[in-house]
Structures are given as structure tokens and as C-alpha cells.
N, C-alpha and C positions, 0 to 999 in steps of 0.2 A: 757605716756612717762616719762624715771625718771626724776628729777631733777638735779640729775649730770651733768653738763654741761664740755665739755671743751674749752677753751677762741681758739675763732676763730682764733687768733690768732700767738695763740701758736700754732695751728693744725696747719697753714699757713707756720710758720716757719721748724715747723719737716718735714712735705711735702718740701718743697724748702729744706732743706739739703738731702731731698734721689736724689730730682733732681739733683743738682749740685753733690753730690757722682756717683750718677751714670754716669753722664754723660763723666765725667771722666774715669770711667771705660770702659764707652764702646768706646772712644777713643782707651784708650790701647786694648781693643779688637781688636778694627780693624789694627792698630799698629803688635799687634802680627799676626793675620792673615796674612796679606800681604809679612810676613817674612818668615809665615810657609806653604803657600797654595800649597796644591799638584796639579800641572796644569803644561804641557806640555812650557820648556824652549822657546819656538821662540815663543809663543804665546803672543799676545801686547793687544788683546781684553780679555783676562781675566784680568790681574789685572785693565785695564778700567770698567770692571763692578765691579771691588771687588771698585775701586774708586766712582764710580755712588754708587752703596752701600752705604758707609758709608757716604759720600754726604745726602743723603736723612734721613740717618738714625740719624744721629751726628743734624739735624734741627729740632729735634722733641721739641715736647710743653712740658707741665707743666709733664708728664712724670706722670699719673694719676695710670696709670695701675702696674708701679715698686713701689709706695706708697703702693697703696692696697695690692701687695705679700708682702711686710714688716708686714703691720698692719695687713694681717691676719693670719702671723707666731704670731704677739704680743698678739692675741686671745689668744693663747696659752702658749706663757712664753715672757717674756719681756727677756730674754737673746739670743746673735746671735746664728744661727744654720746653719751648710752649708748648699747650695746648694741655699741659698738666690739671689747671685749673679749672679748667672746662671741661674735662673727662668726669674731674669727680665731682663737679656739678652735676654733670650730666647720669652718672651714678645715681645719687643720692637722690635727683627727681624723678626717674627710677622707681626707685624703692619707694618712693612716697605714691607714686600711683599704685605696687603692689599692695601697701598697706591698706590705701581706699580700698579698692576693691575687694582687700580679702577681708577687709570690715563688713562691708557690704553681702558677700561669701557666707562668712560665720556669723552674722548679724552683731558684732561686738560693739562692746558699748566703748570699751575703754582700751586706749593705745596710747605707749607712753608714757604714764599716769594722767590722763588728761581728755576729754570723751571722745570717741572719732569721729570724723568727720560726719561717715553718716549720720550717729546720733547727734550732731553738733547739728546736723539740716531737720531730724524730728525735732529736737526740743526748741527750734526756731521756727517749725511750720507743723507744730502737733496735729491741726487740723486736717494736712494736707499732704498724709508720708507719703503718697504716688510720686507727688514731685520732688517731696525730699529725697527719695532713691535718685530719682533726676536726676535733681542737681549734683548728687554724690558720684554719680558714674559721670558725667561731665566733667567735674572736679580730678578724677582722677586721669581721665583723659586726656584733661588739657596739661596735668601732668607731665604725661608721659610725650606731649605734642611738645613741652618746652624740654623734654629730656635730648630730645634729636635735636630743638634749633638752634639752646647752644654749642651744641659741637660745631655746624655750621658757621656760626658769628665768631669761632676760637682764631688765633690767631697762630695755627700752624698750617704750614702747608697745606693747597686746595686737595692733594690728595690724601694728604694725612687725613682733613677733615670728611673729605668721604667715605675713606675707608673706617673711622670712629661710627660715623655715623651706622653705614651698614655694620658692624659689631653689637652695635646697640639696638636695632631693628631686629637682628638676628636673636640678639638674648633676649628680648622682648616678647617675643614670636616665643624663642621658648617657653619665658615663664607663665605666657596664657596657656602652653601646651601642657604645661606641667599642675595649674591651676583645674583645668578641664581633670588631667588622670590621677587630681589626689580627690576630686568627687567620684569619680569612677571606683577608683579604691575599697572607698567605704559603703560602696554596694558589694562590697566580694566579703562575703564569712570571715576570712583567712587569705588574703592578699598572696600573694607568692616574692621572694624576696629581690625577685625580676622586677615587678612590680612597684614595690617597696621603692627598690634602687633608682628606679624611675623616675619617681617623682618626684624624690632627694634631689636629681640630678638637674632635671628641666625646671621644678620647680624655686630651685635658688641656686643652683652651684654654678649653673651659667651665666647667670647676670652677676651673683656674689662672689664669684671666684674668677671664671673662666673669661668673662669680661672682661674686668678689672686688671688682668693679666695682659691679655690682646691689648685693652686700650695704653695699661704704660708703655709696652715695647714699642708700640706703632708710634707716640708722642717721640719715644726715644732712637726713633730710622731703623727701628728693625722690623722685621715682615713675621708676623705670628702664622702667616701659614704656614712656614717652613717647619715649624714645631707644633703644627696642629695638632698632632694623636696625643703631646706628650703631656700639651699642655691639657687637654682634654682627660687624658688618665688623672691629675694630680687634683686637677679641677671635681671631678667624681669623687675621688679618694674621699679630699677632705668634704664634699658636701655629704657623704654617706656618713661619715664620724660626726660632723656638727650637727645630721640631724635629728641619728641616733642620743647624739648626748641633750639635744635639745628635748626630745620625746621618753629621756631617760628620767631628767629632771622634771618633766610636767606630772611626774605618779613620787620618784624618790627625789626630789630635789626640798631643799629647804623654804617654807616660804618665807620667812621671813628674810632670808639672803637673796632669793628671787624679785622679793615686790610686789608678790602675787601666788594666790591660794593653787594649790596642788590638785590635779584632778581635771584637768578641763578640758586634756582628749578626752577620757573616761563620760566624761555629761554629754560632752558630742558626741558622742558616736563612733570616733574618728580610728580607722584603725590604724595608729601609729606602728613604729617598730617592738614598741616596749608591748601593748595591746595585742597586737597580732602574734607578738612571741606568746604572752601570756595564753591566749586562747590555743592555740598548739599544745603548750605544756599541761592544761590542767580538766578534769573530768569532772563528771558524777555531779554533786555540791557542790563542792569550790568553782566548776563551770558557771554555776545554776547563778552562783552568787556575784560570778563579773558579769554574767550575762542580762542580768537583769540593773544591774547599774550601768551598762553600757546602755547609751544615749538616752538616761533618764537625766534630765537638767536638773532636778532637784535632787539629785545624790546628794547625802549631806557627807561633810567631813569622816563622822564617822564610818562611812559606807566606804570613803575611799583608801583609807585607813587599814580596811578586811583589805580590801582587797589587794593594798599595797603589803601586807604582809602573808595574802595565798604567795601572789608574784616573789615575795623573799623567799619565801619557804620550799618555793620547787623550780630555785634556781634561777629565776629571770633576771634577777638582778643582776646576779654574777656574772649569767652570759651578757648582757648588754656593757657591762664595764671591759668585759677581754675582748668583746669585737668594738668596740671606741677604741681600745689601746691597738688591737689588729691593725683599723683604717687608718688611724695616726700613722702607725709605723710604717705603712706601705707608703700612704704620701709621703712622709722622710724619705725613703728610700726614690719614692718615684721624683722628689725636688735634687738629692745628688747625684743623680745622674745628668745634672744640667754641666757639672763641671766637667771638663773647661772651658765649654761656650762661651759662660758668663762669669761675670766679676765675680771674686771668692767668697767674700763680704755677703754681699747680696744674694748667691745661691743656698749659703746656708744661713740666714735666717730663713729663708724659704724653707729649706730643709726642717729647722728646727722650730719651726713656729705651727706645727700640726701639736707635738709632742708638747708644749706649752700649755697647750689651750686642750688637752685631752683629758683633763683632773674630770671629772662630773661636779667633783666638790665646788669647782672656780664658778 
């Protein structure tokens, strides 16, 4: 790995100004929308979903995925190019249709801190939840229908914008793929890490990584086919560590630094990495005792508690922290290999931005 570093810092700061830029923007997006949406005059349930919409969407986190299309246009030239703005539009409506849905998915009440949408359509039509599912997979669809049409409306190149648009079809397509095999998943005992790896893969690393990548290069005139396998290995890498560390944190993660109580694969059912290592490692009793809080919804604290310290006690912990610091390393390794293709700057924070974000602690 080189020694070029860049001060965490300073990456921190750049990152937080796309966020706060953007977020801004996609205010005025939805702003404009609302002003200009072709939808039948007497109707009072569409612009409540265009509001549910940016509700959800206007709540989003550190905004990982509109960084990454910036910085992987900067692979390429450190000057602005259109159609930047519209990628991580496009993005981010995106992931607000996966969030519908997989509210819908795991029945959740709350995303964000704030109810989801589904529950935002029960507790508006208690009488009437048939519809309210409705209107929530509506909602997310019309989502994912304005994730493609602004690429279309952006103002790059007609082929640039076809080819965004197919990138975003195509990881779309995945993430239902991936959606469909982490239910599949949690019908298997003991998943295999084939399996595992799978649904890490289709189910976020391709719209949340592998995306995000495609789209900056193609804004910035380079052709991501030509780098398809490599971008596709880095793209795996890190979605196996983020989702390792995400599934590490939902048993040993703090709640209070989270936002949110501990345990909530464990209630579902859900055989995450940490879960599915755990059932591998442990017999007898200690079996007896994750087995029976697995997909009880009323596991209380204390139940998940035993169980998060069977999981310390015969090692789970451990190994889940050395294969995060593993997958890290390997995407560092698999991001410097990009030089000298691309700008030096730009390859390595690629490079070292797996190893940043691999603490469990952060």
C-alpha cells in the first residue's frame, strides 16, 4: 500500500460538504417536483406520496453513496462535469425506494428516527392497512421510476445519459435480486458464506458501491466497462466488510452511539454474519439459548445480552472483527492497484477509505 496518505480529516471535511451540498439540492428537487408533477388535478393521495417521499428521503445519513460518484468522477479529472448532480439524485431515490420496500420487508416501524413510510400509510388509514401496503409499494416505486427519469432530464451527454440510466436499471435489478436471497437466507439453518457473500453483494454493494463508481466515471468520459471485474472485486470487498460490520454492531455495537437498541437480527430471525457464525460455533445449552431467542420478537435486553456474551466467550466476536479488518485490507489492496490509470489523489483515498471506516467502534 503507498504511503501517500490523505489526513482523515480532511477526507471527513470534503465528504460533509457533498453532504450538506447535496442535500440542499435535493430539497430543491423535491421543491421543483411538486410544482411540476404530471398527476390528475382532484387527486389529494399523489402529492401525499410525493410528500412521504421526500420525508424519507430529505432524512438520509452521511450521504456515502453521492461522495463516492464525486470521487469517482475525481479518478478522472479533478474539474466539475455534468450530469454529477443527477447521478446522485439519482442514487439517493434509489435507496429511498430500497428503504420502502424493505420497511415493508421487515414490517419496520421506524427509519431514520422518524416512522416509515409504510407505518406513516397505517397510522393515516388504520382502518384500511390493505391499502396502506398499496400505497407504500406505490410509493416506493414511483421512487425508483423518478430514480431513472432524472438521469434522462440530466444535462450530459445523450449517451452518457443512457448509459447512467442502464447502470441504474441494472443495480436495481440487483438489489431486488438480493432482496429476494436474503429471504431465501433465513430459511437455510446455517447459510454458507457463498450465500452470505451474496446478498452482501447484490443486496447493497451494487447500487451502494459499484454504482456509484460506474456512474462517476461515465459523468467524467471514461467507459467503466473496461474496468468491469475490478471495479466489481472492490465493489464486493467493501460490501462484505460494511456488512459484516453493520451485522457486527446490531449484537456488539453500542446503542446508545447507534440510535438504536441492540438485537434486532437476533428478534427476526435473520441469519446475519454474526448469527450464522454464532450457530456454527456453539452446542448443547448455549445452542439451546440463541436458538430460542432467535426470531422471538419479544427477546428482552436481557436475553440478548446471554447471548451476546455466549457469542464473546467462544470467539465470535473476535473472528468477525479480523474478517472486517481482512475485507478492509483486501479492498485497499484491490483500490491500489488502480494506479496509474487514475489520478494519485483520488486512487488513494479510494484505497484508504475501506481501512477508515473498518473500526466497529465508528
Amino acid at each position: 500500500m503507498t504511503e501517500t496518505a490523505l489526513p482523515t480529516d480532511q477526507v471527513k471535511e470534503r465528504f460533509a460538504a457533498y453532504e450538506g451540498r447535496f442535500n440542499a439540492q435535493f430539497e430543491q428537487y423535491f421543491r421543483d417536483l411538486a410544482d411540476g408533477f404530471d398527476a390528475p388535478s382532484p387527486s389529494r393521495f399523489t402529492p401525499e406520496c410525493l410528500d412521504l417521499l421526500r420525508d424519507m428521503s430529505v432524512r438520509g445519513g452521511k450521504r456515502l453513496r453521492v461522495a463516492l460518484i464525486y470521487e469517482a468522477a475525481r479518478l478522472v479529472t479533478p474539474d466539475p462535469v455534468p450530469g454529477l448532480e443527477e447521478a446522485a439524485l439519482s442514487i439517493e431515490l434509489l435507496q429511498t425506494h430500497a428503504l420502502i420496500h424493505d420497511d415493508i420487508i421487515d414490517d419496520g416501524a421506524i427509519r431514520r428516527g422518524g416512522p416509515s413510510t409504510y407505518y406513516a400509510y397505517r397510522q393515516k388509514f388504520p382502518q384500511r392497512l390493505q391499502d396502506a401496503l398499496g400505497l407504500t409499494i406505490l410509493a416506493g416505486d414511483l421512487a425508483l421510476a423518478l430514480s431513472l427519469q432524472v438521469l434522462l432530464d440530466s444535462p450530459a451527454a445523450l449517451a452518457v445519459r443512457h448509459a447512467m440510466a442502464g447502470v441504474q436499471t441494472a443495480a436495481a435489478s440487483a438489489m431486488i435480486v438480493g432482496q429476494i436471497t436474503d429471504i431465501e437466507r433465513d430459511f437455510t439453518d446455517i447459510p454458507s458464506e457463498e450465500l452470505l457473500h451474496a446478498v452482501s453483494a447484490y443486496k447493497s454493494a451494487h447500487y451502494s458501491i459499484l454504482a456509484p463508481l460506474q456512474l462517476g466515471l461515465l459523468a467524467a468520459g471514461e467507459d467503466p466497462a473496461r474496468f468491469d471485474a475490478e471495479l466489481r472485486r472492490y465493489a464486493r470487498l467493501v460490501g462484505i466488510y460494511e456488512q459484516m460490520r453493520d451485522d457486527y454492531l446490531d449484537l456488539f455495537g453500542n446503542p446508545q452511539t447507534m440510535g438504536k437498541p441492540t438485537g434486532s437480527d437476533l428478534r427476526d430471525g435473520k441469519r446475519s454474519y454474526t448469527i450464522s457464525a454464532l450457530l456454527a460455533a456453539v452446542s448443547g445449552p448455549e445452542r439451546a439459548v440463541v436458538e430460542s431467542a432467535l426470531g422471538d420478537s419479544s427477546c428482552t435486553p436481557q436475553t440478548v445480552a446471554a447471548v451476546r456474551e455466549i457469542a464473546s466467550s467462544c470467539g465470535v466476536e473476535q473472528k468477525l472483527r479480523a474478517d472486517i479488518q481482512r475485507y478492509a485490507e483486501l479492498a485497499s489492496a484491490e483500490a491500489a492497484g488502480w494506479r496509474p490509470r487514475w489520478r494519485e489523489e483520488a486512487v488513494t483515498l479510494f484505497e484508504h477509505l475501506p481501512l477508515w471506516r473498518v473500526d466497529p467502534a465508528l
